[in-house]
C-alpha positions as CSV (number, residue, x, y, z in Angstrom):
1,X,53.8,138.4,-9.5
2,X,51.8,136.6,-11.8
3,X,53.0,136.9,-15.7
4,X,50.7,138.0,-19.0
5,X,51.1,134.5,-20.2
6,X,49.9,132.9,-17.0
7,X,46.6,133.7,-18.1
8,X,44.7,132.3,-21.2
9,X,44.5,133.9,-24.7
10,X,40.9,136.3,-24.1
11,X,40.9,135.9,-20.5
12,X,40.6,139.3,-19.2
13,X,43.0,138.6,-16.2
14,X,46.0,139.2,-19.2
15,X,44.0,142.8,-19.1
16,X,43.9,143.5,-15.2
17,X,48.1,142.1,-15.1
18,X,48.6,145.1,-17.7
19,X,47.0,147.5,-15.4
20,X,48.4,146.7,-11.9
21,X,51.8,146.8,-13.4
22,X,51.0,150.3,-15.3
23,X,50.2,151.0,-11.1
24,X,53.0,149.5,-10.3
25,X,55.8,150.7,-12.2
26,X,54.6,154.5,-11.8
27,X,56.7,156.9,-13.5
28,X,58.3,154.0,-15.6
29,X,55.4,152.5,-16.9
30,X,56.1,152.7,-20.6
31,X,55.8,149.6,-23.1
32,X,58.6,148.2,-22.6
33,X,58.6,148.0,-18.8
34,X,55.8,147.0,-18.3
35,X,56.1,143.8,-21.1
36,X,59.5,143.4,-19.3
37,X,57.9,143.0,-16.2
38,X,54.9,140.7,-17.1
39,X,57.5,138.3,-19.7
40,X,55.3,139.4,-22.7
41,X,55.5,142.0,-25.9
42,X,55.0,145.6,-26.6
43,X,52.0,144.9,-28.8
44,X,50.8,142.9,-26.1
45,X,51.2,145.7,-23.6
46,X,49.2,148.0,-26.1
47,X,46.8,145.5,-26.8
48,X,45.7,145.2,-23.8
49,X,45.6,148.6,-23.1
50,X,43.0,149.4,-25.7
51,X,41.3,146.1,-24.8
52,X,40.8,148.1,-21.2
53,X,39.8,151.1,-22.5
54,X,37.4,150.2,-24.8
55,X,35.8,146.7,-22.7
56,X,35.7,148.5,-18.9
57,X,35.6,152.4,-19.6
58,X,39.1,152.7,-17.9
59,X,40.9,156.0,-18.7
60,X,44.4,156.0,-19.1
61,X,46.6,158.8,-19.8
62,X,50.3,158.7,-21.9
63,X,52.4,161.5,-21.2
64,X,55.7,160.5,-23.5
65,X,55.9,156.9,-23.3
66,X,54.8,156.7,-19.9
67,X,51.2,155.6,-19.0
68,X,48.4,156.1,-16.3
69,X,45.7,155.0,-15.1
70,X,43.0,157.4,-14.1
71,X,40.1,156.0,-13.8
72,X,39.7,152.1,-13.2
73,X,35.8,152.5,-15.2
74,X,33.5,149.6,-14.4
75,X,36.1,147.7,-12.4
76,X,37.2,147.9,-8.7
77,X,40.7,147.9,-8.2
78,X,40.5,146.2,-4.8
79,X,38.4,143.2,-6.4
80,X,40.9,143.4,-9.6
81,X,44.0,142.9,-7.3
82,X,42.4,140.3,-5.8
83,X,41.5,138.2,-8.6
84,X,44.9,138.8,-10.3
85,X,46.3,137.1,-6.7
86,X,44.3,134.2,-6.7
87,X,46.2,132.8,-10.1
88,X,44.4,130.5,-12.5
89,X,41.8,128.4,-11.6
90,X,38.3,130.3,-12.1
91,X,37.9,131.3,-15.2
92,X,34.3,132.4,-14.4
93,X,35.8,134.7,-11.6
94,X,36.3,137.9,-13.7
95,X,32.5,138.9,-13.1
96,X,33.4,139.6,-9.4
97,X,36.2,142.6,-10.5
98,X,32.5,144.3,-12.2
99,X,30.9,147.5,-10.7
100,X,27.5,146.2,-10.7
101,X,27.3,145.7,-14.2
């Protein structure tokens, strides 16, 4: 699994990372799992769970501590995961994880 910090600062891969582990983790995606996971912060974390929200329309829900996604907006999961699993290299790639926009 690929870390938060694998990524460059405004790259929205650090974004898509957040939200496959939020998947991920399930019923223990809180802050701190999640940033324990992908080797980064809290704020981080919540940073780029805002970032999500407001950049790609995707709905997440916190019950207690623990979030969810529930709608992946504008993005495909599929062509997230898959651009995630490539690593580094394109940096232009992040137009392919785009419903059509």
């Amino acid at each position: 699994m690929l870390s938060y910090k694998d990524f460059p600062k405004s790259d929205a891969r650090r974004y898509f990372v957040v939200l496959l582990a939020l998947e991920r983790l399930k019923s223990h995606a809180t802050l701190h799992y999640v940033a324990q996971e992908l080797t980064c912060t809290r704020s981080e974390v919540q940073r780029a769970i805002e970032i999500a929200q407001a950049q790609f329309g995707v709905q997440i829900n916190k019950v207690g501590p623990v979030y969810t996604v529930l709608s992946w907006g504008v993005l495909k999961r599929q062509a997230v995961h898959d651009l995630v699993a490539q690593g580094v290299p394109d940096k232009n790639a992040c137009t392919v994880a785009l419903n059509g926009l």
